[in-house]
C-alpha positions in Angstrom: 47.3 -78.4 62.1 44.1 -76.2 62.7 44.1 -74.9 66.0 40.6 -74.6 67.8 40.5 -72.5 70.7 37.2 -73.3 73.3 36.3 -71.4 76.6 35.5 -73.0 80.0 35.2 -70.4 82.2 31.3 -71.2 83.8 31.2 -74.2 86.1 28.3 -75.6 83.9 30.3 -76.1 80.6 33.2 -79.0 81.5 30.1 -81.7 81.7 29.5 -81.0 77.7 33.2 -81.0 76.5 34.0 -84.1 78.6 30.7 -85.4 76.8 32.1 -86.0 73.3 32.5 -82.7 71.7 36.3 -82.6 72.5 36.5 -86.2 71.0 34.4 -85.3 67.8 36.7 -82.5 67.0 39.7 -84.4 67.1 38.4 -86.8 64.9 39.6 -84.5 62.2 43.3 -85.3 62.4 44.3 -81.9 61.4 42.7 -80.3 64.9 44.2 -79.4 67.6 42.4 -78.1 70.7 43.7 -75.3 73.9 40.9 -75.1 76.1 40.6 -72.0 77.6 40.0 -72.4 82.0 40.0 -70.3 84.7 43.3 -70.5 86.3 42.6 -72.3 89.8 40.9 -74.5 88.0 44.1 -75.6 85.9 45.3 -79.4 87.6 41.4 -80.1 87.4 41.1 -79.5 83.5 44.5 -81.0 83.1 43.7 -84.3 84.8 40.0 -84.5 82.9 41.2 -83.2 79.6 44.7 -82.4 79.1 45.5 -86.4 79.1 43.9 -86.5 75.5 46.2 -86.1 72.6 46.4 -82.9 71.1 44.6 -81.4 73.8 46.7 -78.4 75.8 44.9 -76.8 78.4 45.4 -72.9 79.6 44.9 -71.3 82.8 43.3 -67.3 83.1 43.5 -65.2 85.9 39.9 -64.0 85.9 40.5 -60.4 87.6 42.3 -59.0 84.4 39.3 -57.6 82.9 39.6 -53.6 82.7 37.1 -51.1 84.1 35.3 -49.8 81.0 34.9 -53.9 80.3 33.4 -54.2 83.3 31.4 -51.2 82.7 30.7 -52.5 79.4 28.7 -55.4 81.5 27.0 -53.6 83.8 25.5 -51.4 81.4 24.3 -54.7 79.0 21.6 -55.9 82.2 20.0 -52.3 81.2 19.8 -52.3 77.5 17.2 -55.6 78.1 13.8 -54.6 78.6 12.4 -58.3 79.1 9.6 -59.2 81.2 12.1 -61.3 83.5 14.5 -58.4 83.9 11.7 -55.9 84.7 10.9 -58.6 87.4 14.8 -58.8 88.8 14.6 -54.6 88.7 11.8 -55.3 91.0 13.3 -57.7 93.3 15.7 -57.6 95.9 17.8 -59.7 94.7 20.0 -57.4 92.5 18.6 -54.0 92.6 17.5 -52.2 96.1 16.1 -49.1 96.5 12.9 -47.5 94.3 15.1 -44.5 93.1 16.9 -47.1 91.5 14.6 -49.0 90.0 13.0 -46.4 88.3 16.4 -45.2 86.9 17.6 -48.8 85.9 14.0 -49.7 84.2 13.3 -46.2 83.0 17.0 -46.9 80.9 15.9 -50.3 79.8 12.8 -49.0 78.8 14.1 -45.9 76.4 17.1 -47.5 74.6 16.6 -51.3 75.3 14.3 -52.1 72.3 16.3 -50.4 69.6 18.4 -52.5 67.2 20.7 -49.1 66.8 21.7 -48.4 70.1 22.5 -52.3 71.0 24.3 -52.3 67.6 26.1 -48.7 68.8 27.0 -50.4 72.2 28.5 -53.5 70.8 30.4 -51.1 68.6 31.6 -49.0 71.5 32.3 -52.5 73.2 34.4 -53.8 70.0 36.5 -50.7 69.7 37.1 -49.7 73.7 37.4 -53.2 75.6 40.3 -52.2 77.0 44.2 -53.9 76.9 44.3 -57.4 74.8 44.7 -60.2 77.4 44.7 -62.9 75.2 47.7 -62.1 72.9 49.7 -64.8 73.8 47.1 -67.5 73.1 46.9 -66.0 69.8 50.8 -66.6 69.0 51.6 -69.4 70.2 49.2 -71.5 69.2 47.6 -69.4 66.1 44.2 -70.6 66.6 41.7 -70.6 62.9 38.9 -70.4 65.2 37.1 -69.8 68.7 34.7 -71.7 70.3 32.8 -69.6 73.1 30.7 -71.8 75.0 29.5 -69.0 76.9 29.4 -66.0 75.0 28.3 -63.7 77.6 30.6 -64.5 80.2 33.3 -61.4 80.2 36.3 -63.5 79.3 34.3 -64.9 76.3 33.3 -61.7 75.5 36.8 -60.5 75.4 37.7 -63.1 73.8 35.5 -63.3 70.9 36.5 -58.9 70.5 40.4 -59.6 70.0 39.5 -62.9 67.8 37.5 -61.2 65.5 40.0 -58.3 65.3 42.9 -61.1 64.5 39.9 -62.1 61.4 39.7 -65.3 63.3 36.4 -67.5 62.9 34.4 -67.1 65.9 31.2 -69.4 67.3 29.1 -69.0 70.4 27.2 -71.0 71.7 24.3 -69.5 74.5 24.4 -71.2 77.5 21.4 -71.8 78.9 17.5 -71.7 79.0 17.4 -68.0 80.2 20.8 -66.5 78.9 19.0 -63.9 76.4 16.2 -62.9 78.6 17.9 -62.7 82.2 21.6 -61.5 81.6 21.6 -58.8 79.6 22.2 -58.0 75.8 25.0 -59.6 74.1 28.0 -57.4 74.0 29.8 -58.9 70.7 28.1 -60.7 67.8 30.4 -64.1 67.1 30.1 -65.3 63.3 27.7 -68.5 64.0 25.5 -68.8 67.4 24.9 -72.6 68.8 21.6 -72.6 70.7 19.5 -75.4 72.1 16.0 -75.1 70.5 14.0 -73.0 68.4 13.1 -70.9 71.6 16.4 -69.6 72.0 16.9 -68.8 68.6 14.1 -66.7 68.1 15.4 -64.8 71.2 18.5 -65.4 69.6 17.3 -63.1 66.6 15.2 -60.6 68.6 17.8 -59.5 71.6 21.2 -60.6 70.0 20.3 -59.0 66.4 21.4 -62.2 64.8 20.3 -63.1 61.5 18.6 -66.7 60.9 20.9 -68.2 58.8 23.8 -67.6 61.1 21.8 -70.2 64.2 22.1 -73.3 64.8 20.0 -75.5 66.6 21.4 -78.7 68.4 19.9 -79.8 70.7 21.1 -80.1 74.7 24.4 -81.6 74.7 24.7 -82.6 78.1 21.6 -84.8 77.6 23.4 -86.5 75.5 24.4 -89.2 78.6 20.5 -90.0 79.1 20.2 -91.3 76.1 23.6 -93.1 75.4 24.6 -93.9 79.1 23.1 -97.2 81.0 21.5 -96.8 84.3 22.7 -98.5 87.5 20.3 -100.9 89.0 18.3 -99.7 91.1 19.8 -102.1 93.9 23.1 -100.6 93.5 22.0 -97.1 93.0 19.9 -97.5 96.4 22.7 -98.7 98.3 25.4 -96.1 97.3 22.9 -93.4 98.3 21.5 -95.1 101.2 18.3 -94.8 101.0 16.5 -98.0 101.3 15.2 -100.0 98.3 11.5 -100.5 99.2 10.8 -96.3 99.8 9.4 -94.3 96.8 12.0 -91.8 96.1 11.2 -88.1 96.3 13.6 -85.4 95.3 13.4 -82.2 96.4 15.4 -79.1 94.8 15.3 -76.7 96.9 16.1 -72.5 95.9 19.3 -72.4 97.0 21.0 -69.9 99.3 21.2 -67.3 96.5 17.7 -67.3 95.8 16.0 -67.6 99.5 16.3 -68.6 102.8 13.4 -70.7 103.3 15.5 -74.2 102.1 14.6 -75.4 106.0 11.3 -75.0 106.3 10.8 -77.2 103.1 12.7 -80.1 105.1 10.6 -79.6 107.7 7.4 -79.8 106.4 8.8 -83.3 104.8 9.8 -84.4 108.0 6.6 -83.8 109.6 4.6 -85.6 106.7 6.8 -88.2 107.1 6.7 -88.4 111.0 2.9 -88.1 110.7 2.5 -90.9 108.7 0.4 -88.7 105.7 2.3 -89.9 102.4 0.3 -92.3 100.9 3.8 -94.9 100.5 6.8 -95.1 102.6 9.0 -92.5 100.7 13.2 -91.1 101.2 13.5 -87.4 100.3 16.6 -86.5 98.6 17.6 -82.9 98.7 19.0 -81.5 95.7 21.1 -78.8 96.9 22.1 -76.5 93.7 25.7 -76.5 93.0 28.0 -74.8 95.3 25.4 -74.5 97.4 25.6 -75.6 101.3 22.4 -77.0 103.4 22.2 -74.9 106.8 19.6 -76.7 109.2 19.2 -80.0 106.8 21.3 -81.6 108.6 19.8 -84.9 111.1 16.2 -83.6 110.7 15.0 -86.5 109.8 16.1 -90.4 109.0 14.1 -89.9 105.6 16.0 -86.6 104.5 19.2 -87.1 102.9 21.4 -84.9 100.5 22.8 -84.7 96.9 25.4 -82.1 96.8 26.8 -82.5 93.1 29.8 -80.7 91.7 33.3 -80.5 92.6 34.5 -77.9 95.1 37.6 -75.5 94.9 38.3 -74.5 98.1 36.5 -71.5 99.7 36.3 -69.4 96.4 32.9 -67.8 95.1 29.6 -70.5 94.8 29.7 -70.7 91.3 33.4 -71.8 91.5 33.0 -75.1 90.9 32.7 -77.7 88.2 29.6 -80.1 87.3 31.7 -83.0 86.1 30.6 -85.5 83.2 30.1 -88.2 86.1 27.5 -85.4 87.9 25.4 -86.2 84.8 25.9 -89.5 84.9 24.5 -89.3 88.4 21.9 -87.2 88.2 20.6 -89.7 85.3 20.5 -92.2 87.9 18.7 -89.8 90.7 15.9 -89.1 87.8 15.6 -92.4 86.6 14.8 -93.5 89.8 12.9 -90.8 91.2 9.0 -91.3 91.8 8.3 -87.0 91.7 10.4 -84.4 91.5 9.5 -81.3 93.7 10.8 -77.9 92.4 11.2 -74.1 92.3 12.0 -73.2 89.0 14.7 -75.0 87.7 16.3 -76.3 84.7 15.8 -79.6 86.7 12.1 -79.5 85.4 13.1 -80.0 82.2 16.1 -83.2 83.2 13.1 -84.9 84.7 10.7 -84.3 82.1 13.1 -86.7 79.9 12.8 -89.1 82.4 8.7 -88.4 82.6 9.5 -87.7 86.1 6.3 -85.8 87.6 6.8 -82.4 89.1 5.7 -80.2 91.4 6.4 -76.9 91.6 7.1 -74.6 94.5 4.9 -71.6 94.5 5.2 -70.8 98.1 7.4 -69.8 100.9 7.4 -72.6 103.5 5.9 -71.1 106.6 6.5 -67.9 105.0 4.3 -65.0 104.1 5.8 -62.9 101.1 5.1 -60.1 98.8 5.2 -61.9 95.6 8.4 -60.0 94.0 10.0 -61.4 97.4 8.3 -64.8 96.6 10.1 -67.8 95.1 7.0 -67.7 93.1 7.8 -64.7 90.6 10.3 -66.9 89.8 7.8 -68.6 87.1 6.5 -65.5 85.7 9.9 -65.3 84.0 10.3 -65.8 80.6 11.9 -68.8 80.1 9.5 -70.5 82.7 6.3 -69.5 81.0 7.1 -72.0 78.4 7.5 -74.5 81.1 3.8 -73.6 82.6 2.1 -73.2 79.7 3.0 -76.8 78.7 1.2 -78.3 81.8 3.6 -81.2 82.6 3.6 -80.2 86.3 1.0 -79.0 89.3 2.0 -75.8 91.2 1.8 -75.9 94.5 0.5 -73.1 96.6 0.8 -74.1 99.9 2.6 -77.1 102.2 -1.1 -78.6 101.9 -1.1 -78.5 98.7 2.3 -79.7 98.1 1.5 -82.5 99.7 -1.5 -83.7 98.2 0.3 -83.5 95.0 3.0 -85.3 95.9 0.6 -88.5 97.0 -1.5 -88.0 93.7 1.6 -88.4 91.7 2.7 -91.3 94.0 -0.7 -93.1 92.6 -1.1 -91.7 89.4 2.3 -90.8 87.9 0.9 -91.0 84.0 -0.6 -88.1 84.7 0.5 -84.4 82.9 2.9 -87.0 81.0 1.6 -85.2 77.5 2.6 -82.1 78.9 5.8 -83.0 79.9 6.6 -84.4 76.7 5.8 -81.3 75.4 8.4 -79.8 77.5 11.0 -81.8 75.8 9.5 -81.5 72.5 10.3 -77.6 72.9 13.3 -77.9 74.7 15.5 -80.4 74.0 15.3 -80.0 69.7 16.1 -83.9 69.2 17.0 -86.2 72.2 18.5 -88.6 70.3 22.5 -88.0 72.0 23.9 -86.7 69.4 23.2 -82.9 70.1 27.7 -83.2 71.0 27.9 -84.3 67.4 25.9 -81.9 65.6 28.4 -79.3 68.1 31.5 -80.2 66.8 30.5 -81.0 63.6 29.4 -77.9 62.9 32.4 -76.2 64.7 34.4 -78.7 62.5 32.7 -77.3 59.6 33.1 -73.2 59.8 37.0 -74.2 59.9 39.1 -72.7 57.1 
């Protein structure tokens, strides 16, 4: 029996292995799968995936990581010199203070476009990570290979250091849109890297020094549901929202406590369209709240503002402690399919409704606001990962609540247009939607197995 050993430490990842790559794998009768969660999050995993046959599931405390790894962490934000971290440097959203700025960026900017001192840190990282905390994974169940579906979270990145030093096979697989441009360098190199599209692996090469022939592109997993999944009807969907059937549906995703503080002021300029009668139809707004987010001052604004909170909650841990669950997909493919314009900040959301050929309109302002633009929700597109979004043209920026507006009625009479440019977006994006981006996963985990 061939042990693979997977990680599902970031809320994000759960959606994609209840999606089909845990049932691929086991196709292989010779597999057997431990998934890797953290340890609150145990009876969760247990009830979604520990039912399947040889599937075992393993809880981690998630405070065990030493100091010099956490220093190890900290110092892999500096050694990236991208256009999006020279913004974040800028912002207050995790640096404060000019002094430091200038001594983060200066860093960045000396040793964070050599190959040799990335490939000295990860050699620093491999040899001094600190105490092994994974040891008893390793022999009890003797795994051939891991699976990092997140290999920059710490506990991946741990992970992946005491596999390697075991000679054990090792994958990762890069998360998301702006993992290699946002979050620092990669601090160990696994064997094979899974990305989503030729973007990301040209990043791939150029900030994780891996070499071509050790990529491979898939696709987005989690889209897999759009393409296999049916919709409800739209009768059904309408009711269990309530939002009645006869209103155009409008959903809103706002930034998110993390990012801003201006979520209200976007409800309210909706409810005073609405109340003054200015959309061109009768329209519902549906807040998309980002997940683990809550909605301070949404609540009872308006009868035509209502709100999507998606995810599963654990209790009153940290925001990103919760779980997007396979049937979150299968509802936001419903809220997409359904939905008559998306309004957005910048958001992966952008690209969900561009497979739908929802239109979009993007936030480039600060409700009733005035900000310096590195304070702005609108820097937020000057990042790297969002210029490929804006260069595409499937969308119109707005720049003011006028403006928003009037977008939102032109797209409620002509929603065909920008559709070249959003299929663009998921020409570059999305590698093949054809739902079978799990498959080509597993399958390829299936095939680096000894």
């Amino acid at each position: 029996m061939k042990t693979v050993c997977i990680t599902s430490f970031q809320g994000l990842i759960s959606r994609i292995l209840e999606g089909g790559v845990v049932d691929v794998l086991l196709e292989d009768g010779d597999v057997r799968i431990v998934i890797l969660v953290p340890k609150f999050k145990l009876e969760y995993f247990k009830k979604i995936l520990g039912q399947k046959e040889r599937v075992y599931i393993e809880g981690v405390e998630e405070n065990q990581l030493s100091r010099i790894a956490r220093l190890f962490h900290a110092i892999s934000f500096m050694l990236l010199d991208t256009h999006t971290m020279r913004l974040i440097r800028r912002s207050p959203r995790d640096y404060s203070g000019f002094l430091r700025y200038i001594a983060t960026q200066g860093f960045a900017r000396l040793f964070g476009h050599s190959r040799t001192v990335r490939k000295f840190f990860r050699f620093l990282n491999y040899y001094f990570s600190g105490k092994p905390l994974f040891e008893d994974i390793f022999q009890r169940y003797a795994p051939v290979c891991v699976l990092s579906m997140d290999i920059k979270h710490p506990l991946d990145t741990k992970l992946v250091i005491e596999a390697k030093k075991k000679g054990i096979t090792t994958v990762g697989m890069v998360r998301s849109w702006d993992y290699l441009t946002a979050k620092g360098v990669i601090r160990v190199q696994p064997e094979k890297m899974i990305v989503h599209n030729s973007i990301i692996a040209k990043e791939a090469m150029q900030y994780a020094d891996m070499e071509e022939r050790d990529i491979e592109i898939i696709g987005m997993p989690h889209f897999d549901a759009y393409v296999n999944e049916k919709r409800s009807s739209k009768k059904e969907f309408f009711n269990r929202i309530g939002v009645p059937e006869n209103k155009k549906l409008i959903i809103l995703a706002v930034p998110g406590n993390k990012f801003s503080d201006i979520d209200s002021d976007f409800y309210d300029i909706f409810c005073r369209t609405v109340e003054e009668d200015v959309f061109a139809e009768p329209v519902h707004i549906l807040v998309r709240v980002p997940p683990g987010d809550s909605v301070p001052g949404g609540e009872g604004l308006c009868d035509a503002l209502s709100f999507d909170i998606p995810g599963v909650q654990f209790g009153d841990f940290h925001r990103k402690a919760n779980e997007m669950s396979y049937n979150d997909v299968l509802h936001l493919a419903n809220v997409l399919h359904f939905a008559d314009v998306l309004v957005t900040t910048s958001s992966t959301l952008i690209i969900d409704a561009a497979v739908f050929d929802v239109p979009t309109v993007y936030l480039g302002f600060d409700g009733y606001k005035r900000r310096p633009y590195i304070k702005s929700i609108r820097h937020y597109f000057d990042y790297d990962h969002a210029k490929h979004i804006i260069s595409a043209n499937g969308g119109r920026m707005a720049n003011s609540p006028g403006e928003l507006i009037a977008h939102v009625n032109h797209y409620l009479k002509h929603p065909e247009d920008e559709q070249a440019g959003r299929k663009k977006i998921v020409d570059e994006q999305c590698f093949l939607l054809d739902g079978n981006a799990s498959k080509r996963l597993a399958q390829f985990v299936r095939a680096q197995l000894p």
